[in-house]
Backbone as JSON, one array per atom type, in Angstrom:
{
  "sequence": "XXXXXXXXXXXXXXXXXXXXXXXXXXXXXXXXXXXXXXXXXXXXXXXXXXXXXXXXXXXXXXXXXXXXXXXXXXXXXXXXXXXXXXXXXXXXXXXXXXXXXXXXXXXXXXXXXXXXXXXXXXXXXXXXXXXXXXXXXXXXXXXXXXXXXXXXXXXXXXXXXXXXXXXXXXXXXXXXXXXXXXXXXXXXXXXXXXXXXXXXXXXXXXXXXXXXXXXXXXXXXXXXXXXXXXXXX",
  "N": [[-1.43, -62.65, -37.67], [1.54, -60.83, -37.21], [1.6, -58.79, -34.11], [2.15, -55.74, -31.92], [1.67, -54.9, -28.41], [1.24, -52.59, -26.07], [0.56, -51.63, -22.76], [-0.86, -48.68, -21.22], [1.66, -47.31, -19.07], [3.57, -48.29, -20.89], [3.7, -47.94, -23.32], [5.88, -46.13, -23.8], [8.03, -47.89, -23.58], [8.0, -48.6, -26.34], [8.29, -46.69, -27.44], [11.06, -46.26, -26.53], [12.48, -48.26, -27.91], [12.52, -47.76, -30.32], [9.77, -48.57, -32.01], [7.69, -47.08, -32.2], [8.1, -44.73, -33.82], [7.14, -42.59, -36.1], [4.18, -43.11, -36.54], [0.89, -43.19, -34.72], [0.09, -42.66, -31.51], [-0.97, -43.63, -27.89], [-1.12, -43.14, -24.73], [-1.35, -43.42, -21.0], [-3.22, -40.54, -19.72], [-2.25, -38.69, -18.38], [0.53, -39.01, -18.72], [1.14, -38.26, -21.5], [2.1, -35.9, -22.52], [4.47, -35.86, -21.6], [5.55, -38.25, -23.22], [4.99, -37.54, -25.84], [6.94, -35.06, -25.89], [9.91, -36.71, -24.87], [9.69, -38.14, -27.08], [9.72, -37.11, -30.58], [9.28, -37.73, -32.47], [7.03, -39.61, -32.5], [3.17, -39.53, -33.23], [1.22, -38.7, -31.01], [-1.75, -39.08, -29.32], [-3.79, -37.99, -27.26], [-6.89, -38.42, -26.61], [-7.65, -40.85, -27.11], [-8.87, -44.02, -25.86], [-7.79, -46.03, -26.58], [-4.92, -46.44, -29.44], [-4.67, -48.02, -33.01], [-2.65, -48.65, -35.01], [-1.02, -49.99, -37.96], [0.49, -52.78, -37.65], [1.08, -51.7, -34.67], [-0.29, -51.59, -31.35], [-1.66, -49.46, -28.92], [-2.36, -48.65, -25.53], [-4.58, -46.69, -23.4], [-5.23, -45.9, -19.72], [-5.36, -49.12, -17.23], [-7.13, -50.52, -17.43], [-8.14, -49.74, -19.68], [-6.51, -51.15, -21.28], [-7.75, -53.52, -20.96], [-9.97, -53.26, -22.45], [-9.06, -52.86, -25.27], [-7.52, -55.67, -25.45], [-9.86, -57.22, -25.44], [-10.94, -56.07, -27.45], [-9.04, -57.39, -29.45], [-9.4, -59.63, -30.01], [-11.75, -60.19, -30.44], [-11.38, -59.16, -33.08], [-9.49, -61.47, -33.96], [-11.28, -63.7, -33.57], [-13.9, -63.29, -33.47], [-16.82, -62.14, -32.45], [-18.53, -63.55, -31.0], [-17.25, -64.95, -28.97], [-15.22, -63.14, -27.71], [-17.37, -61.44, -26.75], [-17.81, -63.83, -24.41], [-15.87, -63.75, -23.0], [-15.3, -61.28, -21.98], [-17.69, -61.31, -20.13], [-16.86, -63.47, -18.3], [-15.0, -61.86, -17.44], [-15.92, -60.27, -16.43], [-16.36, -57.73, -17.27], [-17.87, -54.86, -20.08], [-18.43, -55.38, -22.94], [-16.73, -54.14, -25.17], [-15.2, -50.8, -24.68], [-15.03, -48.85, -27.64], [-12.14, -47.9, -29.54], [-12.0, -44.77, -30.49], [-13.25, -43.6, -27.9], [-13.11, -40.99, -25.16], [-10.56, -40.63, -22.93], [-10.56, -38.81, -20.45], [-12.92, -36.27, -19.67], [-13.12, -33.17, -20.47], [-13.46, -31.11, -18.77], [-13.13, -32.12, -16.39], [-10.34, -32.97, -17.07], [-9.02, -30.61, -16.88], [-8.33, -27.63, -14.6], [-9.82, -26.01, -12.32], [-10.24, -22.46, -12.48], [-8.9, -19.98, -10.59], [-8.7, -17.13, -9.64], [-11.78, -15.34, -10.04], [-12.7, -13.84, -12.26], [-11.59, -15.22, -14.29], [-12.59, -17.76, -13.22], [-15.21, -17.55, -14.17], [-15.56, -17.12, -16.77], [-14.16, -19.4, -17.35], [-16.53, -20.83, -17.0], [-18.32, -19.72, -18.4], [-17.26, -20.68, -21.75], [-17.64, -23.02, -21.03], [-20.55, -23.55, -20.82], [-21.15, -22.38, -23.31], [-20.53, -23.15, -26.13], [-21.04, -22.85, -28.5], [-20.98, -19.76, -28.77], [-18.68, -17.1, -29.55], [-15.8, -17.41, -29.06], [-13.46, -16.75, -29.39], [-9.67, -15.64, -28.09], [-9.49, -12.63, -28.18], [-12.77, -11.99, -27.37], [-12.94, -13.81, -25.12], [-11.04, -12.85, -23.6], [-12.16, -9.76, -23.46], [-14.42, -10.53, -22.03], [-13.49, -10.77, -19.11], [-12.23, -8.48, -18.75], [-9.71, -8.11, -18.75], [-6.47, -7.76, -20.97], [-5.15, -9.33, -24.48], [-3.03, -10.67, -24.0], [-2.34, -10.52, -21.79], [-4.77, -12.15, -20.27], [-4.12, -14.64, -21.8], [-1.91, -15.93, -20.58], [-2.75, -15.59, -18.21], [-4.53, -17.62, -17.9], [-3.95, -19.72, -18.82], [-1.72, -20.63, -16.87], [-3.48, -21.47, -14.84], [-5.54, -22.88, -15.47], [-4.19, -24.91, -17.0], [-4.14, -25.4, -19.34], [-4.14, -24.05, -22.61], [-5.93, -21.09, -23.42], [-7.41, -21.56, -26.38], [-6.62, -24.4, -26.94], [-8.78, -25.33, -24.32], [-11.14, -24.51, -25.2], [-11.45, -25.78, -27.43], [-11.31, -28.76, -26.64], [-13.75, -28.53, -25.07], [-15.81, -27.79, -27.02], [-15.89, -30.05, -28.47], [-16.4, -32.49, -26.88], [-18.72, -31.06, -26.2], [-20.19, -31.84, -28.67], [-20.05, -34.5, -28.99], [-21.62, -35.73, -26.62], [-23.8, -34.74, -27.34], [-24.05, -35.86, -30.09], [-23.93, -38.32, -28.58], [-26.64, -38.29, -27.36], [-28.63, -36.95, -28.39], [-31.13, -37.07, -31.72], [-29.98, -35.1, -32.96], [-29.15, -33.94, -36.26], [-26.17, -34.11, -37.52], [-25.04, -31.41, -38.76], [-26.75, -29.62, -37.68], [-25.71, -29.94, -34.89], [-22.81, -29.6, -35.33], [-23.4, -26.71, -35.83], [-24.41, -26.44, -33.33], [-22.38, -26.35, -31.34], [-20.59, -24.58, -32.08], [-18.94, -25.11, -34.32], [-19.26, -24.48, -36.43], [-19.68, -25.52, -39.44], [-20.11, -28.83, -41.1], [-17.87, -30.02, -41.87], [-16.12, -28.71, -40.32], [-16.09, -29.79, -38.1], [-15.92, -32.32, -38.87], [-13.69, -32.74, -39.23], [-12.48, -32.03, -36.77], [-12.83, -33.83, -35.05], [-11.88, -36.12, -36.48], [-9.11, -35.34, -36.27], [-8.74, -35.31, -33.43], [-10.17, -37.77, -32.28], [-9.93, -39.63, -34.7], [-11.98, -41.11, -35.5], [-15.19, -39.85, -38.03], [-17.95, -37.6, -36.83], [-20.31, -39.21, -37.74], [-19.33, -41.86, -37.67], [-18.56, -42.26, -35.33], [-21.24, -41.59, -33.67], [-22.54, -43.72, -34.58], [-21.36, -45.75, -33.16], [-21.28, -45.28, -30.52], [-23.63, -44.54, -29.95], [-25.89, -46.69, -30.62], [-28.55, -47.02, -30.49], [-29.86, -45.16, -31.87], [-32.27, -43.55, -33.43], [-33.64, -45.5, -36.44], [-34.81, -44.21, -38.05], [-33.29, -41.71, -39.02], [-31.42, -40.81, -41.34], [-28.61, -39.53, -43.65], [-28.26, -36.25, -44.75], [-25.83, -35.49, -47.68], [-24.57, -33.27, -46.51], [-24.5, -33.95, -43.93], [-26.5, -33.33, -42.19], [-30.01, -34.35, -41.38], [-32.85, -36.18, -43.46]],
  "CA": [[-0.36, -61.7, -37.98], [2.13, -60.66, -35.73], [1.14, -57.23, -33.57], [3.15, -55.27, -30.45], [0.78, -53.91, -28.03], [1.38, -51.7, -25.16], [-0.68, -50.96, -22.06], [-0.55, -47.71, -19.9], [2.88, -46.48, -20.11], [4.25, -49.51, -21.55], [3.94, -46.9, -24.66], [7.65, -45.73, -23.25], [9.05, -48.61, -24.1], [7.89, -49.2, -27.68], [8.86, -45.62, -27.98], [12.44, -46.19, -26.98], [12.91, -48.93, -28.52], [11.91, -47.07, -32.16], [8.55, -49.18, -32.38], [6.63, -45.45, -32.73], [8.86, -43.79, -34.92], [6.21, -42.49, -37.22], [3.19, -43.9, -35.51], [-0.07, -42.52, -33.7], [0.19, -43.71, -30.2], [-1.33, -43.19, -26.86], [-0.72, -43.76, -23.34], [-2.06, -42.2, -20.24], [-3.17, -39.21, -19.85], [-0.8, -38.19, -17.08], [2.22, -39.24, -19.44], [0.56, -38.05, -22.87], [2.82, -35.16, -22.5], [5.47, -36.25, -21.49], [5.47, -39.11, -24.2], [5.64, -36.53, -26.82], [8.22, -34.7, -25.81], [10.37, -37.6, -25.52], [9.55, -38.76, -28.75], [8.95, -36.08, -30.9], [8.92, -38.72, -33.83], [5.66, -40.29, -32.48], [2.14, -38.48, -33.22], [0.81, -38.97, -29.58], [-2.96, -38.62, -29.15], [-4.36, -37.64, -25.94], [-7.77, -38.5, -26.08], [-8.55, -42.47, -26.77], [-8.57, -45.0, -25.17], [-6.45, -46.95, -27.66], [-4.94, -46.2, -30.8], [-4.17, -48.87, -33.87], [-1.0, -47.63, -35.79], [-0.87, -50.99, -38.51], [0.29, -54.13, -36.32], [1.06, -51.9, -33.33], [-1.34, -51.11, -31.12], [-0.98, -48.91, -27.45], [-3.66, -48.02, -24.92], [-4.6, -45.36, -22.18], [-4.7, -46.81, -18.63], [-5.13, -50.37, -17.16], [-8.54, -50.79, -17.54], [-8.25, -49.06, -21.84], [-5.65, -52.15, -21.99], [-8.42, -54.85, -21.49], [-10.99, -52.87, -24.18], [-7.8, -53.34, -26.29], [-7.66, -56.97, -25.45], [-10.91, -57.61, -26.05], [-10.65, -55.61, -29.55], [-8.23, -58.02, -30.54], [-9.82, -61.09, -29.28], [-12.84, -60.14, -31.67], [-10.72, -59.46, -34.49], [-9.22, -62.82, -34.54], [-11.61, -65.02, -33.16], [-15.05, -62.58, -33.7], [-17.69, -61.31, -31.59], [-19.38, -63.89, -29.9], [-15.93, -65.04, -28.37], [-14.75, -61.81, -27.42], [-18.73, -61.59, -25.55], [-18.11, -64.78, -23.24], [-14.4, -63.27, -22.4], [-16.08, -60.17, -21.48], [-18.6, -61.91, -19.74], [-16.09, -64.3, -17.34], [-13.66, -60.99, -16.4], [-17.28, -59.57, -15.63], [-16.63, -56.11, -18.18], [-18.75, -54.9, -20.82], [-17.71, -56.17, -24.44], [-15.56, -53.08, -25.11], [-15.53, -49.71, -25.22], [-14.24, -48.58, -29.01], [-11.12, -47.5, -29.02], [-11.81, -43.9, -29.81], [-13.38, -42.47, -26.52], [-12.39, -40.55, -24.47], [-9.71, -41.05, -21.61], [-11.45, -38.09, -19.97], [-13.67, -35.21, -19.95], [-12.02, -31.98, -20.9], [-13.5, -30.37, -17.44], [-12.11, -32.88, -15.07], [-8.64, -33.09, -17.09], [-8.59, -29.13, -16.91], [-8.06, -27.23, -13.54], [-10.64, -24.64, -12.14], [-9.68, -21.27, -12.54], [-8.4, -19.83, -9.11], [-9.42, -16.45, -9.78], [-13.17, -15.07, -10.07], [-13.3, -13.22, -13.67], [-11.11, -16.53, -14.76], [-13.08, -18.96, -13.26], [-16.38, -17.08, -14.84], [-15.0, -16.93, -18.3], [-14.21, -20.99, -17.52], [-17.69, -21.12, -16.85], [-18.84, -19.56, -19.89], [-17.37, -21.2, -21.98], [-18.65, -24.75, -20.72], [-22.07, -23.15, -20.93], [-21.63, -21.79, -24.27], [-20.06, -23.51, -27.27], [-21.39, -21.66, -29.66], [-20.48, -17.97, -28.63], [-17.6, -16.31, -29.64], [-14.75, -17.94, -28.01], [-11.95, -16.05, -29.39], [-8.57, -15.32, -27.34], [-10.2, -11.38, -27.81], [-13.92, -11.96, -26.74], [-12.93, -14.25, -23.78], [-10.32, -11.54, -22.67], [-12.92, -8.69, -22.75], [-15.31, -10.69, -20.5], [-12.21, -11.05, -18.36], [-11.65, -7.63, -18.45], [-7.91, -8.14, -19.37], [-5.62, -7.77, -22.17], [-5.49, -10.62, -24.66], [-1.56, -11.33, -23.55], [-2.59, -11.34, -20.03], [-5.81, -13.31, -19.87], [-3.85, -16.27, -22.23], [-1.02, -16.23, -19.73], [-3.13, -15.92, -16.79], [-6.05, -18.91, -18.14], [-3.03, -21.21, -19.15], [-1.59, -20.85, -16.21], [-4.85, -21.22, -13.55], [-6.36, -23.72, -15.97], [-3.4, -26.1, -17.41], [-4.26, -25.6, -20.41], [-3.98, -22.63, -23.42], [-7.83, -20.95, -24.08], [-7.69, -22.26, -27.23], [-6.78, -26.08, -26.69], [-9.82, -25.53, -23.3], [-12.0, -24.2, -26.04], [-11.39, -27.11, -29.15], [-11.88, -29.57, -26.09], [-15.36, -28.22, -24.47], [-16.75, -27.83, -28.28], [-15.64, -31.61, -29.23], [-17.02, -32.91, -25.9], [-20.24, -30.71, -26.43], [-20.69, -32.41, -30.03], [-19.83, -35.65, -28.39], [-22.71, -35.53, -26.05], [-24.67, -34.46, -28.26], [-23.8, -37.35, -30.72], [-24.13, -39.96, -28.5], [-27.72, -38.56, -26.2], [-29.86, -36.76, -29.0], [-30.66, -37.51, -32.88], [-29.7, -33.91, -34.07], [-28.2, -34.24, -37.53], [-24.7, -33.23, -37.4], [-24.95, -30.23, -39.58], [-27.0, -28.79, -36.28], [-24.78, -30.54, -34.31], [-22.03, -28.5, -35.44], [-23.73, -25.62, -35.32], [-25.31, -25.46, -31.97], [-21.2, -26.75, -31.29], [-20.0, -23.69, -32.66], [-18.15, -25.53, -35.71], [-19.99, -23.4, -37.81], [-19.91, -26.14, -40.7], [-20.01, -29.86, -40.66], [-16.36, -30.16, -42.35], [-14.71, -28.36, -39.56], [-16.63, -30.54, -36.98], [-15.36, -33.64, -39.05], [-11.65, -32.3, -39.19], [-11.93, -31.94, -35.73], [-13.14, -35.53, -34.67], [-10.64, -36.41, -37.08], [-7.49, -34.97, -35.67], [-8.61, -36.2, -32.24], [-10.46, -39.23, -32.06], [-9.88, -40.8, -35.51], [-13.1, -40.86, -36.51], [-15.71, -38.94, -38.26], [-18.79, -37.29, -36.27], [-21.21, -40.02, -38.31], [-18.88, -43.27, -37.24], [-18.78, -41.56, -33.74], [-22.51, -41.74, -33.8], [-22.71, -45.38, -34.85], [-20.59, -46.54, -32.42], [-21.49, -44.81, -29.12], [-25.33, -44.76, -29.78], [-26.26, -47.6, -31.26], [-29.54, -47.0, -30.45], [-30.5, -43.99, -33.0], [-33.34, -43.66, -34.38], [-33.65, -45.88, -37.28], [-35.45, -43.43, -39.42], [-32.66, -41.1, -38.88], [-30.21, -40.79, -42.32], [-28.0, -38.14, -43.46], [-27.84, -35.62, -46.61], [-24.14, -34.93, -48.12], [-23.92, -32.34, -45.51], [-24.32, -34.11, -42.38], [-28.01, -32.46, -42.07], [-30.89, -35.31, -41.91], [-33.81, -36.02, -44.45]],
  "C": [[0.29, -61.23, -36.68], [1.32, -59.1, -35.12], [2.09, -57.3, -32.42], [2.05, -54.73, -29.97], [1.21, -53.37, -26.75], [0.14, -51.13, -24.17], [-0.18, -49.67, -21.01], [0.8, -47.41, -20.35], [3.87, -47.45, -20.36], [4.61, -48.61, -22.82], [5.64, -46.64, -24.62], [8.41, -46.49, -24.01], [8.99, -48.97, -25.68], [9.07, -48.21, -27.95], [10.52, -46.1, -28.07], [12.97, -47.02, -27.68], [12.79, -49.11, -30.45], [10.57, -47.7, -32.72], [7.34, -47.66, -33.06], [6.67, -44.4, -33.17], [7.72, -43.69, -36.09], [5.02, -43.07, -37.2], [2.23, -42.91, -35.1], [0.43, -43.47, -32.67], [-0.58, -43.34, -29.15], [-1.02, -43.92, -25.74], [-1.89, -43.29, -22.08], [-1.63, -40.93, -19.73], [-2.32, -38.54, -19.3], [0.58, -38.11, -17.58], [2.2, -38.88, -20.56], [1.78, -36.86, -23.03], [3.94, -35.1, -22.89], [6.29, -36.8, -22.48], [6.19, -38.42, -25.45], [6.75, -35.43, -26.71], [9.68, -35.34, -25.69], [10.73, -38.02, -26.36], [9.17, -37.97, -29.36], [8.39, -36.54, -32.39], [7.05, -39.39, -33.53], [4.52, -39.29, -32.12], [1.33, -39.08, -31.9], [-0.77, -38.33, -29.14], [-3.42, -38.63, -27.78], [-5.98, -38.47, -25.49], [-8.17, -39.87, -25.9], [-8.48, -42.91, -26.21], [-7.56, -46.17, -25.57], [-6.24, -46.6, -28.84], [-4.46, -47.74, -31.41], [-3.44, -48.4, -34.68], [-0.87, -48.66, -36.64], [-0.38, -51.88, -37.58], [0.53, -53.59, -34.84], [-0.31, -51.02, -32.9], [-0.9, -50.07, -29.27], [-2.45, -48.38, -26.81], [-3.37, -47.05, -23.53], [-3.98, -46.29, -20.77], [-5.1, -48.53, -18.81], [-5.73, -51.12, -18.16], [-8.79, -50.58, -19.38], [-7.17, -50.54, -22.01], [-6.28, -53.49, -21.72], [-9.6, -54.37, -22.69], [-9.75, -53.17, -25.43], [-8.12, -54.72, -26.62], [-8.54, -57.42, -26.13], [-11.19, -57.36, -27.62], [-10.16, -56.65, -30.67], [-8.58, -59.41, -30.76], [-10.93, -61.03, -29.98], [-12.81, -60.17, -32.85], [-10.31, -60.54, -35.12], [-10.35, -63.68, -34.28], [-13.27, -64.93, -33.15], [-15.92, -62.99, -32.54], [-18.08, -62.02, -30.57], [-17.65, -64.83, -28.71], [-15.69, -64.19, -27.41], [-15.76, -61.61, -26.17], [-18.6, -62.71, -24.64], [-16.8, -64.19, -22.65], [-14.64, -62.6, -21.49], [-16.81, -60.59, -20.28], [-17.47, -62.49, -18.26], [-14.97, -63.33, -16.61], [-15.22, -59.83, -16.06], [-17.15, -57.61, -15.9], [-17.79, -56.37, -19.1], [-17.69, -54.85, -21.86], [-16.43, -55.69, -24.1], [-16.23, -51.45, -25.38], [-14.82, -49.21, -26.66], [-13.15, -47.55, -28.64], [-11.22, -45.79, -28.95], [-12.77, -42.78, -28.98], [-12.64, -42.28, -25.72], [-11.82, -40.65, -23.43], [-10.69, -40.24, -20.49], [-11.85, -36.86, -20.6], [-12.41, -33.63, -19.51], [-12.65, -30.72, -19.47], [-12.84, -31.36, -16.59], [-10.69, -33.18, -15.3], [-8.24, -31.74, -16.87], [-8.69, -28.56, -15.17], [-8.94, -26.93, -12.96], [-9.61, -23.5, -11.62], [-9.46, -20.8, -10.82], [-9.42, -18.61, -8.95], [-10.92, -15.95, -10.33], [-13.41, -15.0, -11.12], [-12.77, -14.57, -14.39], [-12.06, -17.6, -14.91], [-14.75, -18.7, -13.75], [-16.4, -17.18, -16.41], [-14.89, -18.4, -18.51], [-15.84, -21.35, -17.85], [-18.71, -20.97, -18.4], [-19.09, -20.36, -20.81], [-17.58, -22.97, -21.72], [-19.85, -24.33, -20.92], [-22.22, -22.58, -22.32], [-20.41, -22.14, -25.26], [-19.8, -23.24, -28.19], [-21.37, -20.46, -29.85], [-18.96, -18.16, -29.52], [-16.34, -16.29, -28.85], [-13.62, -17.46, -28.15], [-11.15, -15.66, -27.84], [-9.55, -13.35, -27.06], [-11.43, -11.36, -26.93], [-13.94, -12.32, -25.52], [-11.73, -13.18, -22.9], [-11.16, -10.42, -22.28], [-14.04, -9.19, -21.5], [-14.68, -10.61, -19.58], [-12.2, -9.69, -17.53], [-9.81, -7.31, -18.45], [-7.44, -8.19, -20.72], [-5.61, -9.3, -22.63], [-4.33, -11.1, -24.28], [-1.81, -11.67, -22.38], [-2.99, -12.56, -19.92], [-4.87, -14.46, -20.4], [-3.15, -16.57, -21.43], [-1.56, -16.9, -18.69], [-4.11, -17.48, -16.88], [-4.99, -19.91, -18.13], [-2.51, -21.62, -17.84], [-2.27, -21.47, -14.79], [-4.89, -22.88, -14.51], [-5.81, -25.25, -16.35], [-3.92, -26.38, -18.68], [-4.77, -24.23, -21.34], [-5.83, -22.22, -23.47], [-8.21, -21.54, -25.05], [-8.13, -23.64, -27.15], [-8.19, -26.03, -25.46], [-10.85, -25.66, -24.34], [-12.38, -25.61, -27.28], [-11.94, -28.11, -28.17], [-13.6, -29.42, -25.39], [-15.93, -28.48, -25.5], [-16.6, -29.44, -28.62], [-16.32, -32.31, -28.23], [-18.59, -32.52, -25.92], [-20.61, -31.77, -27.58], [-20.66, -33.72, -29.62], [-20.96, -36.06, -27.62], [-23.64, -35.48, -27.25], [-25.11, -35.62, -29.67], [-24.77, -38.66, -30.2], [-26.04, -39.56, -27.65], [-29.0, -37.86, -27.17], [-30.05, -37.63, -30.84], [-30.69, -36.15, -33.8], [-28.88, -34.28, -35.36], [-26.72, -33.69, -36.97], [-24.27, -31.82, -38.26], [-25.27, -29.5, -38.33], [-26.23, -29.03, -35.31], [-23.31, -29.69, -33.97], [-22.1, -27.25, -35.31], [-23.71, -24.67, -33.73], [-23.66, -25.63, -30.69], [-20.2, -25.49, -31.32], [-18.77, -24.05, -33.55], [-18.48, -25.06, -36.59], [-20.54, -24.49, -39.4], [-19.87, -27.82, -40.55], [-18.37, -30.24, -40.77], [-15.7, -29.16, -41.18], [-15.08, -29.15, -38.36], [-16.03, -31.86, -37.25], [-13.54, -33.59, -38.49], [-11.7, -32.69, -37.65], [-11.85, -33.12, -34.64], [-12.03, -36.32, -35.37], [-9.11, -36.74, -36.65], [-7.8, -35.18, -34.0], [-9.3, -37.22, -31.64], [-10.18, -40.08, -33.31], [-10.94, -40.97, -36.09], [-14.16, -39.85, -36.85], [-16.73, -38.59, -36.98], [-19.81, -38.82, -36.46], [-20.48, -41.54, -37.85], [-18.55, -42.78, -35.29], [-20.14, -42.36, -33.12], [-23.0, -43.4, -33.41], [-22.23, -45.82, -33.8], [-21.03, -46.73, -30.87], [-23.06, -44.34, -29.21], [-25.86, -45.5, -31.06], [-27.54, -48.01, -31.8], [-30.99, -46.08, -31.58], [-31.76, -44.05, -33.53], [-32.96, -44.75, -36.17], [-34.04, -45.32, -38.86], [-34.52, -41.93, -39.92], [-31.45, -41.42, -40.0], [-29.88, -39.42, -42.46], [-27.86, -37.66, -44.9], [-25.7, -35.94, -46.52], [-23.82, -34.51, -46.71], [-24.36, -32.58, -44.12], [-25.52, -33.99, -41.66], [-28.62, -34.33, -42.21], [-32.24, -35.28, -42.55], [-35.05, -36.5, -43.6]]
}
């Protein structure tokens, strides 16, 4: 079947040329921004490494546009193919398309100021507190108009969006290095429920917590299944 694919900010050009009119897409991170403002028609994901949109496809940087390759080179021509390819450009298979470009501390700033860059600190150390715009202003010691001004500004990014990324990255970890169920998972996450932990894997990697799992620890316990609710038996 035919496909368009796009590496790095090759994305640009689908865009202008209306290829991602109505589309997920991604590029890199550096241009993710950008991208979407541009195009305000194309839903522009930040975090993968590649998205699949039906035949088109677009990836992060260079390096996310041979895990692409390889993706596609498995699809048509399956696995053990794809493994000698891999093998002769001397990568590993692939990484699935959705991980992450980067980690939501090294794409974010450090705070300049002290009570700022303490409150940064926090939350990275604590997931599961009380992350509100209010709570993280009183540690602050500032108003909640200030602190959001002052954090967005220091940090490059709103408290909120810092906050959704540390908790999705915690659960992420957590995913791929223990075999907590995902009900605790979410919890100790501060998603409070498994369904807002899915939503949230959802709306930025594409897949659930449980195909997360599968993918990026392969290794799991075997004796390890899951109730309804994400919890294991």
């Amino acid at each position: 079947a035919e496909r368009i694919v796009s590496v790095c900010t090759g994305a640009f050009l689908l865009a202008e040329a209306g290829l991602l009119a109505g589309r997920r897409a991604t590029t890199h991170w550096a241009y993710c921004d950008t991208l979407a403002r541009r195009y305000p028609d194309t839903e522009v994901v930040t975090d993968p490494i590649h998205v699949r949109d039906g035949a088109v496809a677009t990836s992060a940087g260079v390096t996310a546009g041979i895990d692409l390759a390889l993706a596609l080179v498995e699809e048509d021509l399956g696995r053990q193919v794809a493994l000698q390819v891999a093998r002769h450009l001397v990568v590993f298979l692939r990484r699935p398309g959705g991980q992450a470009q980067f980690s939501t501390q090294l794409a974010a700033q450090l705070a300049q100021r002290d009570p700022l860059r303490e409150v940064q600190s926090w939350i990275d150390e604590h997931p599961d507190a009380d992350l509100s715009v209010e709570a993280l202003a009183g540690r602050a010691s500032l108003s909640p108009r200030h602190f959001s001004r002052a954090f967005a500004a220091e940090v490059g990014a709103t408290p909120g969006r810092y906050v959704d990324g540390v908790r999705l990255e915690a659960a992420r970890r957590r995913l791929e290095d223990t075999g907590d169920g995902v009900a605790e998972v979410a919890r100790a996450c501060g998603y409070g429920t498994p369904e807002a932990m899915r939503r949230a894997f959802l709306r930025a990697l594409s897949v659930s917590p449980a195909e997360y799992r599968r993918r990026f620890r392969p290794s799991a316990p075997a004796h390890l299944s899951h109730t309804p609710d994400g919890g294991n038996r």
